[in-house]
C-alpha positions as MATLAB code, in Angstrom:
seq = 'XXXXXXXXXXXXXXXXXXXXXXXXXXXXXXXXXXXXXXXXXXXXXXXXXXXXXXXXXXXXXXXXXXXXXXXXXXXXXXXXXXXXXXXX';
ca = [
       0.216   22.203   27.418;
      -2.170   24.855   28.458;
      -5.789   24.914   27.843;
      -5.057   27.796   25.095;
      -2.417   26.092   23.482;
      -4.493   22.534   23.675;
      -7.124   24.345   21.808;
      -5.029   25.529   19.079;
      -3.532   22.426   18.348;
      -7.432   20.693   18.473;
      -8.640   23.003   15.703;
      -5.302   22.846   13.641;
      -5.594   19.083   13.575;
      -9.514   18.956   12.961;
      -8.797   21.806   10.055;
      -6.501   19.450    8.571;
      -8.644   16.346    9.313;
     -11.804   18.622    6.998;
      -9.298   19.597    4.610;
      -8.491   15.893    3.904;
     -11.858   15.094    3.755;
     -13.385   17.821    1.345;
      -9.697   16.347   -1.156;
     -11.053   13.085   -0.796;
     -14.547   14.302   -1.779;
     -13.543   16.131   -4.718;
     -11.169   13.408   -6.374;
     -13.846   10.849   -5.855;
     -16.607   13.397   -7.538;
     -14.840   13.760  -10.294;
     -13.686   10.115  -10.461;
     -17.666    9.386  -10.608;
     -18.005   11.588  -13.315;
     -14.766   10.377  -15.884;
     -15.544    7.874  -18.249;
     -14.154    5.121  -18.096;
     -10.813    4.994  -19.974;
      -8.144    5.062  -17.831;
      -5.120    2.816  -16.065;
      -7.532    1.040  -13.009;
     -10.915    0.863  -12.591;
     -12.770    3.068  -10.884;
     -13.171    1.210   -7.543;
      -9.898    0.269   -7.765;
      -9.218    4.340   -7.988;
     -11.910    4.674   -4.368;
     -10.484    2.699   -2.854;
      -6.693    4.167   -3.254;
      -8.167    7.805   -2.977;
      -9.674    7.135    0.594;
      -7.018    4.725    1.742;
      -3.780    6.392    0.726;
      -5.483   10.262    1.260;
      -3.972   12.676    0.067;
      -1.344   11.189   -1.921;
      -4.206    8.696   -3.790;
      -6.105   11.538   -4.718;
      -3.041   13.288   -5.767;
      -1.869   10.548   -7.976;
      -5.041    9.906   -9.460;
      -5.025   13.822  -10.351;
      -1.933   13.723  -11.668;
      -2.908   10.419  -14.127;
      -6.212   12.037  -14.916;
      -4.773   14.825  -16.692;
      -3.481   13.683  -20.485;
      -0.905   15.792  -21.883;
      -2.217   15.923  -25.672;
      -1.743   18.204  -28.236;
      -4.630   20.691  -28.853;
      -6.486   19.952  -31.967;
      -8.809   22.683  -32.686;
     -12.570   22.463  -33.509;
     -14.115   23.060  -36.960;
     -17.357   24.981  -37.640;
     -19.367   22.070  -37.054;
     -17.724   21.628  -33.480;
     -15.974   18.219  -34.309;
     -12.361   17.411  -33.781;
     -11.908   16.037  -37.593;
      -8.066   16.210  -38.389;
      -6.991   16.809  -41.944;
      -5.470   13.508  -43.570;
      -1.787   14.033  -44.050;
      -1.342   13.078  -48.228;
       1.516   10.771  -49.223;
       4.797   12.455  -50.901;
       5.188   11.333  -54.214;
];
């Protein structure tokens, strides 16, 4: 390789190597900031975010997310659900 294409290759793998990184940083932020419902606990969740990167932080992303149904708020700003009444 020549010392241009060397170069290239350096900063390609060191951009990837940063871009890892900053993944890893964000998943665990916002792993530090969850509560704590959820299928592991949260070192459980470190540890597979930094040792399987990126596809730890990917699948805790993906198991973060809960697919719910949207329930909208009431004046008050609570998430009170009318009580379904029995059919006679």
């Amino acid at each position: 390789m020549t010392g241009l294409a060397a170069a290239v290759v350096l900063v390609a793998v060191l951009l990837g190597v940063l871009l890892a990184v900053a993944f890893d940083m964000f998943c665990l932020v916002r792993l530090v900031a969850r509560d704590d419902r959820g299928f592991l606990p949260k070192l459980a969740w470190a540890v597979a975010i930094v040792c399987i990167s990126p596809f730890g932080g990917l699948v805790y992303l993906l198991s973060a997310t809960r697919l719910t149904r949207y329930a909208p708020r009431l004046e008050d700003g609570s998430l009170r659900r009318p009580r379904l009444r029995a059919l006679r």
